[in-house]
NUKOLRO-791703 format. One record per residue (C-alpha): residue number from 1; x, y negated, z; residue in one letter. Coordinates in steps of 0.5 Angstrom, whole numbers. Layout:
R  pos      u      v      w  code
R  NUM      X      Y      Z     A
...
// end
This chain:
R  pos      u      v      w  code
R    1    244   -184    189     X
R    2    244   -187    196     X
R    3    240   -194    194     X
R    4    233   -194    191     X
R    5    235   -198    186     X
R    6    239   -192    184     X
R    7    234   -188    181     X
R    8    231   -193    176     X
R    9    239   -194    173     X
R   10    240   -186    174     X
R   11    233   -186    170     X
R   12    234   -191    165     X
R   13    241   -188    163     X
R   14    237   -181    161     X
R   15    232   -185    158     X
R   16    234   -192    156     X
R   17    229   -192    150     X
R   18    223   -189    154     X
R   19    217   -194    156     X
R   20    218   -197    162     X
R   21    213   -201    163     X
R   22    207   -203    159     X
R   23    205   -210    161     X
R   24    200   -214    157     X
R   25    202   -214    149     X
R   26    209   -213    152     X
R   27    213   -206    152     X
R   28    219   -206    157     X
R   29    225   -199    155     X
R   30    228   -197    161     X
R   31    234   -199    157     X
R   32    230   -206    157     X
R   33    228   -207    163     X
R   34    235   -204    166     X
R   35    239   -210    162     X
R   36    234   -215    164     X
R   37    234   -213    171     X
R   38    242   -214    171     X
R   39    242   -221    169     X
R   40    237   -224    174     X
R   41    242   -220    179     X
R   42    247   -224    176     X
R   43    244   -230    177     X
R   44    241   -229    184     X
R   45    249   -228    186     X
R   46    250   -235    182     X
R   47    244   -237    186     X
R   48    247   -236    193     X
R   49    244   -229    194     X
R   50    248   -225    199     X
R   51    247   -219    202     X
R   52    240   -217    206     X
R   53    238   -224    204     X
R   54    231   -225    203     X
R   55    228   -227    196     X
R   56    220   -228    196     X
R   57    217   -227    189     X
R   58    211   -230    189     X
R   59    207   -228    182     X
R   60    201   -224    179     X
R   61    202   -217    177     X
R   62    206   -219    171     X
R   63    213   -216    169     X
R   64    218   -221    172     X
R   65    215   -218    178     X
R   66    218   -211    177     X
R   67    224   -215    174     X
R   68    225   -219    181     X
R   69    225   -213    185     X
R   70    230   -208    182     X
R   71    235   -215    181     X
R   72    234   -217    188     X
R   73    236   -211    190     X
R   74    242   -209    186     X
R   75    244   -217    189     X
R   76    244   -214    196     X
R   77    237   -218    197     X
R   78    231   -216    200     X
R   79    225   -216    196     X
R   80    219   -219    200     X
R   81    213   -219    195     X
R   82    207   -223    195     X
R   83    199   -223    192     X
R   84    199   -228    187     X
R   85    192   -231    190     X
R   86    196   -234    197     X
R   87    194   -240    200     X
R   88    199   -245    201     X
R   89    199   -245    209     X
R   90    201   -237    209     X
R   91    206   -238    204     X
R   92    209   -243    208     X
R   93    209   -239    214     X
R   94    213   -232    211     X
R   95    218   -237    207     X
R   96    220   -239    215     X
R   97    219   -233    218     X
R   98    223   -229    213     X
R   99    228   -234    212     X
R  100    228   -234    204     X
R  101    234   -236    201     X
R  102    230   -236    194     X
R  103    223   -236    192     X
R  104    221   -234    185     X
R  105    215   -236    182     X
R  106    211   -236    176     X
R  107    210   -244    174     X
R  108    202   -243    175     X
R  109    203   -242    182     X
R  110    207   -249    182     X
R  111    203   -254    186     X
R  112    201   -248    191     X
R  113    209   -248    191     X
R  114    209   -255    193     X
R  115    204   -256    199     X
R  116    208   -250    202     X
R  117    215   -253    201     X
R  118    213   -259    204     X
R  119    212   -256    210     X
R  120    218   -253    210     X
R  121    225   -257    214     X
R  122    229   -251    211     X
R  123    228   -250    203     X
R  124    230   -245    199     X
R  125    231   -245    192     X
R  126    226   -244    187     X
R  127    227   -239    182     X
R  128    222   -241    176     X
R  129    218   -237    170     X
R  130    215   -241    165     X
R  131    214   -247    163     X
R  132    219   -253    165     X
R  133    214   -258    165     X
R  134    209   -255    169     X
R  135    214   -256    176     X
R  136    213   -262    180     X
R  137    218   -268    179     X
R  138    219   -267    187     X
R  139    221   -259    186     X
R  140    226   -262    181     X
R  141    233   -262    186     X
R  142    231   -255    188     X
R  143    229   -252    181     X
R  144    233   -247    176     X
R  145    229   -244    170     X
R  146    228   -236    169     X
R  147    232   -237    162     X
R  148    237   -241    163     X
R  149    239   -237    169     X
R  150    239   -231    166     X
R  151    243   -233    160     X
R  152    249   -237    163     X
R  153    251   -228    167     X
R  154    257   -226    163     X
R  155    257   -219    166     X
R  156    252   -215    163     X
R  157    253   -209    168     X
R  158    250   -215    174     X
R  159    254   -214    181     X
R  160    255   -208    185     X
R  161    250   -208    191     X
R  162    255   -208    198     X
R  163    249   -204    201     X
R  164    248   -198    205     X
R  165    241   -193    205     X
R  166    240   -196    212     X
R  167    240   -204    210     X
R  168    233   -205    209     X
R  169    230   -206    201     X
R  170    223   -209    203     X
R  171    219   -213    207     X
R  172    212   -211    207     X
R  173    208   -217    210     X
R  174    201   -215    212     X
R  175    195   -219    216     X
R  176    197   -218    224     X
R  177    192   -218    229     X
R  178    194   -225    232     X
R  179    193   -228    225     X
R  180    199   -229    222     X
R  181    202   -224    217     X
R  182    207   -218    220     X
R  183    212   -217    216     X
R  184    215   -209    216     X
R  185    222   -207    216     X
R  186    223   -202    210     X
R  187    230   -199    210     X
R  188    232   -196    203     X
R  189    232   -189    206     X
R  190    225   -190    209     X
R  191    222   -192    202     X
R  192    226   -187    199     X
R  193    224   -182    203     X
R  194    217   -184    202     X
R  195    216   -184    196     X
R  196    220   -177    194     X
R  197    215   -174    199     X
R  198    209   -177    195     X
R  199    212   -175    188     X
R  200    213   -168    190     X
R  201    205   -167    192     X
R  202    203   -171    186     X
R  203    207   -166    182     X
R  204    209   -172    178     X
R  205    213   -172    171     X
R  206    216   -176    166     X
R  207    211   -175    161     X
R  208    207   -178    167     X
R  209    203   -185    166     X
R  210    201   -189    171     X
R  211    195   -194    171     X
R  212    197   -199    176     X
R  213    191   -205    178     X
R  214    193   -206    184     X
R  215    197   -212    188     X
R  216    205   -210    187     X
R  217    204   -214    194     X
R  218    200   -208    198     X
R  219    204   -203    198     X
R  220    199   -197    195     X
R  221    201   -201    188     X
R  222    209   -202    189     X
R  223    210   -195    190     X
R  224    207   -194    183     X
R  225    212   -198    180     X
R  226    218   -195    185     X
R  227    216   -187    184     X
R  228    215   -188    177     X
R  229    221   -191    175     X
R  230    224   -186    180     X
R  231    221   -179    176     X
R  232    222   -183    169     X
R  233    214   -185    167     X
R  234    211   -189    165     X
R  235    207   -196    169     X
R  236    202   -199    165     X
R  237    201   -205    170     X
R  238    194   -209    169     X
R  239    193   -216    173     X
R  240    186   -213    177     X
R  241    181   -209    177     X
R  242    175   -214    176     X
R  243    172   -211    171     X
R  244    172   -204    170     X
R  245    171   -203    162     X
R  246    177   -205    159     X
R  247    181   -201    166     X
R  248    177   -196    164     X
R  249    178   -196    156     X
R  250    186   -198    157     X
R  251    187   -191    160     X
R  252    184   -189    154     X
R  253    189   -193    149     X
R  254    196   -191    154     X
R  255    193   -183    156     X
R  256    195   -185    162     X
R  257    194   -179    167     X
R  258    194   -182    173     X
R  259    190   -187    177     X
R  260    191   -190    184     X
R  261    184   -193    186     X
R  262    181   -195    193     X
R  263    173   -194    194     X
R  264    171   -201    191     X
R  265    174   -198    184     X
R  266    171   -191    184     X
R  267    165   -195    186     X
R  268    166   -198    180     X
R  269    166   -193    176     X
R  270    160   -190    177     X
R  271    157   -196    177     X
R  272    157   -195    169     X
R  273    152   -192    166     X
R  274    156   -185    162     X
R  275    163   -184    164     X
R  276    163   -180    158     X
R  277    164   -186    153     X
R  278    171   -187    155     X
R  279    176   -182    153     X
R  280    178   -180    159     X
R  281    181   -173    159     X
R  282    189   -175    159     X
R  283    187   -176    167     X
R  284    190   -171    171     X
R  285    190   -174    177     X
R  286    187   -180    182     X
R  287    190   -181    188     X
R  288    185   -185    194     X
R  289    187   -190    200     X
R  290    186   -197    204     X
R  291    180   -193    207     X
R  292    175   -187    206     X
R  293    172   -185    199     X
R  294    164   -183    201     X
R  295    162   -175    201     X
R  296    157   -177    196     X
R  297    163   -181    191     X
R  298    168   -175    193     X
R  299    162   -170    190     X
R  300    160   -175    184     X
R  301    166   -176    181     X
R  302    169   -169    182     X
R  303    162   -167    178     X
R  304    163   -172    173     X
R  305    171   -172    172     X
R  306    171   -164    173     X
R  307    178   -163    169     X
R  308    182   -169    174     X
R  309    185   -168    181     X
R  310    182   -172    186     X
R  311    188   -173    191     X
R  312    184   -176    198     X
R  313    190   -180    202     X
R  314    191   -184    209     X
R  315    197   -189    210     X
R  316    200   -195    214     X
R  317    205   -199    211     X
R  318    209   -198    218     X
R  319    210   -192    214     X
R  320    208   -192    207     X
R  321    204   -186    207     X
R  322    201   -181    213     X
R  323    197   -175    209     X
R  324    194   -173    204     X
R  325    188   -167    202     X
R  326    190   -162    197     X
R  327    185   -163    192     X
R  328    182   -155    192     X
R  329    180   -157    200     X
R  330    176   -162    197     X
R  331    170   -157    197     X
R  332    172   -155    204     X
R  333    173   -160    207     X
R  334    171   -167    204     X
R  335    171   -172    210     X
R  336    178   -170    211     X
R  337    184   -174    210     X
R  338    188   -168    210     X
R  339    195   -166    213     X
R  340    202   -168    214     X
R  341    206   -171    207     X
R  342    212   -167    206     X
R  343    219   -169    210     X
R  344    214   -172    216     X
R  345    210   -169    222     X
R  346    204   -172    226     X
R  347    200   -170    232     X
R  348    195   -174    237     X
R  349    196   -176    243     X
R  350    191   -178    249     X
R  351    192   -184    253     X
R  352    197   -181    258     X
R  353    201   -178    252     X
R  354    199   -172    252     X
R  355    199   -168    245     X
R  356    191   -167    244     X
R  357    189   -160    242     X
R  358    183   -158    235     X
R  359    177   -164    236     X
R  360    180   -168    241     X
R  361    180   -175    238     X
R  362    186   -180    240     X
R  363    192   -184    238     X
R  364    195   -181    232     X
R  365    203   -181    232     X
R  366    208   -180    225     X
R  367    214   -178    225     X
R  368    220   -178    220     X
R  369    225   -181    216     X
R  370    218   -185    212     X
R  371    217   -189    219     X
R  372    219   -196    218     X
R  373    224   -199    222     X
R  374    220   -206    226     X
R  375    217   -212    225     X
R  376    221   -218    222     X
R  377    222   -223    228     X
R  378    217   -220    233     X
R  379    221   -214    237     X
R  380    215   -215    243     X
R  381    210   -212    238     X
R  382    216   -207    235     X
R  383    217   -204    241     X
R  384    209   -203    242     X
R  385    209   -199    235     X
R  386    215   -196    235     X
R  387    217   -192    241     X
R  388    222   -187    243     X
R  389    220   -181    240     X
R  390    222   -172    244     X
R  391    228   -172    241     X
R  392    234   -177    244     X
R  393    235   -183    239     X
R  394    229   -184    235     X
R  395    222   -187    235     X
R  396    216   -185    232     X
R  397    210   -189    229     X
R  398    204   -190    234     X
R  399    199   -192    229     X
R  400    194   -194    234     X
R  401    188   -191    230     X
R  402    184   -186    232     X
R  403    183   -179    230     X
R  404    182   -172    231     X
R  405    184   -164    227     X
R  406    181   -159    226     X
R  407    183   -152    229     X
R  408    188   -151    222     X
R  409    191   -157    223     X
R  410    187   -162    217     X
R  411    186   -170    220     X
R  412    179   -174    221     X
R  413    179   -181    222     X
R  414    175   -183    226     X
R  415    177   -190    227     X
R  416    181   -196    228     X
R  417    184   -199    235     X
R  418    184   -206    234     X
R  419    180   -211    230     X
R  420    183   -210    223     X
R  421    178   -209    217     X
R  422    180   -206    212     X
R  423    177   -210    206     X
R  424    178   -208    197     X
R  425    184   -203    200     X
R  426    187   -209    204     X
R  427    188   -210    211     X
R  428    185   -217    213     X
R  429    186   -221    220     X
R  430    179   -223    223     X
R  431    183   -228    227     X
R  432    186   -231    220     X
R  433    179   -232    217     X
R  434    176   -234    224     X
R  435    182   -240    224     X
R  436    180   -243    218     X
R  437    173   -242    220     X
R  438    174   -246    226     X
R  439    177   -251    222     X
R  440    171   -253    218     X
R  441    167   -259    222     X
R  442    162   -258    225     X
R  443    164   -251    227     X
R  444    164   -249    235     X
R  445    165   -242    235     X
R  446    166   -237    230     X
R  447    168   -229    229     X
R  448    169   -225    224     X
R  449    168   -217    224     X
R  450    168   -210    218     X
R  451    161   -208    216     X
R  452    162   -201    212     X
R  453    161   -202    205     X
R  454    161   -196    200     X
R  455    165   -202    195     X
R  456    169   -205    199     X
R  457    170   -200    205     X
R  458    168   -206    209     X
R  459    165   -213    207     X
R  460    167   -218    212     X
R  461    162   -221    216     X
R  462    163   -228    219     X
R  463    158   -230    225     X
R  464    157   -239    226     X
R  465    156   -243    231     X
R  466    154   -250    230     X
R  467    156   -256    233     X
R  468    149   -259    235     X
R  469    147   -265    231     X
R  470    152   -262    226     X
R  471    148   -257    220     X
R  472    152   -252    217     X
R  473    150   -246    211     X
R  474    153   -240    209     X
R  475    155   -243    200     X
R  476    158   -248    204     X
R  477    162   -244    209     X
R  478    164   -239    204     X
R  479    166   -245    199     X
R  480    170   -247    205     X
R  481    174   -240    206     X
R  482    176   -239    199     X
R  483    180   -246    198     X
R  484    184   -243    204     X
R  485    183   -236    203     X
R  486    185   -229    199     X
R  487    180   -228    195     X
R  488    179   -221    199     X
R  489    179   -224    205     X
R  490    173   -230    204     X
R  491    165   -227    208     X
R  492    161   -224    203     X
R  493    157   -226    208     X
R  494    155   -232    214     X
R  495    150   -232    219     X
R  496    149   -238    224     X
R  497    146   -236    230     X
R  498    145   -241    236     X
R  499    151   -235    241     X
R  500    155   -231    240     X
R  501    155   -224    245     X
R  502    159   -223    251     X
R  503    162   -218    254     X
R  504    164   -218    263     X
R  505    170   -221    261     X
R  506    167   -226    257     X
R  507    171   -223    251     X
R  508    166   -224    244     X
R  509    162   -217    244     X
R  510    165   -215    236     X
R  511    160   -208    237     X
R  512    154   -212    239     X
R  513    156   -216    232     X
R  514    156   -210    229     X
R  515    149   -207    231     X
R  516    146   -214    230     X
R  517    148   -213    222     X
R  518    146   -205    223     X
R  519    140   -206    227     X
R  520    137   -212    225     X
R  521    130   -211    229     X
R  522    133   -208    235     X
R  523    138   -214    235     X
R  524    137   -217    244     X
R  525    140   -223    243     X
// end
């Protein structure tokens, strides 16, 4: 087995009657989901797809997004998956950037579709799931429909991949700290390895059931799908997390045994009034990444869910997974993030490149077949990342957050170098949010910073600056930004002032921002 997509086809030859995936009222075999999977294969190879081609699939969490991953890859293509509440203008931007040859998306998503393409010169091919009538006309010459693709394959077995482990499976697009999206290179192996490293410390097996509430787009979420299809468990694949009660009874219904969560979902959680209501002793674990759980969250859940272990996690989508904290070092040291996934190596480094010893604070650096291989397109911003590494002819990872260990070796975060906030477990651009803000009239100035949020790991406060003569308020502004905004990427709050502070250099002063929010009666300016 050498491609990622092989260990869901050497799984489903051994399970082919297994659940799969559960998926709304639906419930997908392993045998199911293989022979589905092939004939969209079939038919994106009819479609033109070829090897490491760029297939975007623009969807909710919804089967035919699992579906559109393993067919691209057993095409030879490149998967590039995207959240469901894109806006037109970024969608825009990563089909030019990527190159894709085919979009699949869901026919809700029709006229978001359509506002992108049409800023597009070169177009490509739209693959879509749902209702016909739901398509634009102008779409009509570049549209086919999901059935009637997958029904004209006369091969059942789908094509054969070209790849090789080194030809990349994925991009992974993320916020990037000029504002316009980075998408990460990720090569079968480096997933591969990833996400074998990760099974192995979770310890997972095929009676495992996974619950999945988060974005297949943010990485943390995919990785649930591509590990249990690799092990032979079971995904129960829900749309979102906003509502807590029927997440907290599905775990009930499925007995499912493990849950990924971010802080805003544990948050949640203890929010409601007696846990004891909801039949959760099926769990067996929780896993916790995208930023820090509180000592206090760490210490209630532990107290309320005694039986579940609670796996505290530190990760970059440059290479998947970083750390994690064995769950009986919890007591010990719950501030920590933990140690060194298998099959990588870590250490900080000081500003002269200097390995720091116990309680220095520093850069951290990751080594290791996990580490991923660039940026699409962007190779200045490559070879600022990814440097050479000790040994001739490889590169390391420079995460560009800072962090320190303690005497044996167990890793704190102590913060980010740059700018980006970490907001609902997704990596939010400051500078993204700041355009759209500078793009409402009567704005003269605008910034944006993290606020830590227990919920939210950090809410996304944005600063105004009015145009005189021309009167601005917060329910405005914020209405603004969610017509062009990801939902996690919107303010949950807006203060107008009259200046923003600057450093020497006339650089906005983000930490005087902050200890404006922080501080409010010490603000001194």
């Amino acid at each position: 087995m050498f491609l990622l997509h092989h260990y869901f086809e050497s799984t489903a030859s051994r399970l082919p009657d297994k659940a799969a995936l559960v998926c709304a009222d639906r419930r997908w075999s392993y045998g199911e989901l293989l022979a589905e999977s092939r004939r969209l294969a079939g038919g994106l190879k009819a479609l033109g797809v070829s090897r490491q081609d760029r297939v975007v699939v623009f969807m909710d969490n919804e089967a035919e997004a699992v579906i559109s991953m393993i067919g691209i890859l057993m095409a030879g293509g490149v998967f590039v998956i995207l959240n469901g509440t894109m806006k037109s203008d970024k969608l825009a931007y990563i089909l030019g950037d990527s190159g894709a040859r085919v979009l699949i998306a869901s026919t809700g998503k029709a006229r978001v579709v359509q506002d992108a393409l049409d800023a597009l010169r070169e177009k490509p091919a739209v693959l879509w799931k749902g209702e016909a009538s739901r398509i634009p006309a102008p779409l009509a010459a570049l549209s086919c429909g999901w059935d009637e693709t997958l029904a004209g394959v006369s091969d059942p077995r789908g094509p054969e991949s070209p790849c090789i482990d080194q030809d990349l499976a994925a991009l992974i697009y993320t916020s990037g700290s000029t504002g316009e999206p980075k998408g990460v290179m990720s090569p079968h192996f480096s997933m591969i390895s990833a996400a074998r490293s990760i099974i192995r410390y979770l310890e997972n097996r095929e009676t495992d059931v996974i619950l999945d509430v988060l974005p297949l787009s943010f990485d943390y979420g995919l990785y649930q799908v591509i590990m249990s299809l690799m092990f032979g468990g079971t995904v129960v694949l829900e749309k979102s997390f906003v509502y807590i009660h029927p997440i907290l009874k599905r775990i009930e219904e499925e007995g499912v045994t493990g849950f990924p969560v971010v802080p805003s979902i544990l948050a949640m959680m203890l929010g409601r009034q007696d846990l004891s209501h909801y039949g959760l002793d099926s769990l067996r674990y929780m896993t916790n990444t995208g930023a820090a759980l509180s000592v206090e969250h760490i210490r209630r859940i532990g107290s309320l869910l005694p039986h579940v272990k609670l796996y505290s996690m530190f990760g970059l989508t440059e290479c998947k997974r970083v750390c994690y904290l064995p769950p009986d070092e919890l007591s010990r040291r719950p501030g920590s993030v933990g140690r060194a996934i298998p099959n990588s190596e870590v250490w900080i480094e000081g500003q002269d490149g200097r390995a720091l010893g116990p309680g220095e604070e520093g850069e951290l650096v990751v080594r290791g077949a996990n580490v991923m291989r660039g940026y699409w397109n962007a190779p200045e911003l490559t070879a600022k990342v990814f440097r050479p590494g000790r040994h001739p002819g490889e590169r390391v990872l420079h995460t560009g957050d800072r962090f320190r260990a303690d005497a044996e070796g167990y890793l704190y975060f102590m913060g980010r170098r740059d700018d980006m906030i970490k907001c609902r477990g997704e990596r939010v651009s400051p500078r993204e949010v700041e355009n759209v803000l500078h793009a409402l009239p009567g704005v003269r100035e605008a910034a944006v910073i993290g606020v830590p949020d227990e919920i939210e790991g950090q809410s996304i406060q944005a600063f105004v600056v009015s145009d005189n003569g021309n009167p601005l308020d917060e329910k405005a502004i914020r209405k603004h930004c969610a017509a062009r905004l990801e939902p996690f990427c919107v303010p949950r709050h807006v203060l107008i002032v009259d200046a923003l502070p600057r450093s020497a250099n006339g650089k906005i002063d983000r930490k005087m921002l902050l200890s404006r929010i922080l501080n409010p009666t010490n603000s001194n300016w």
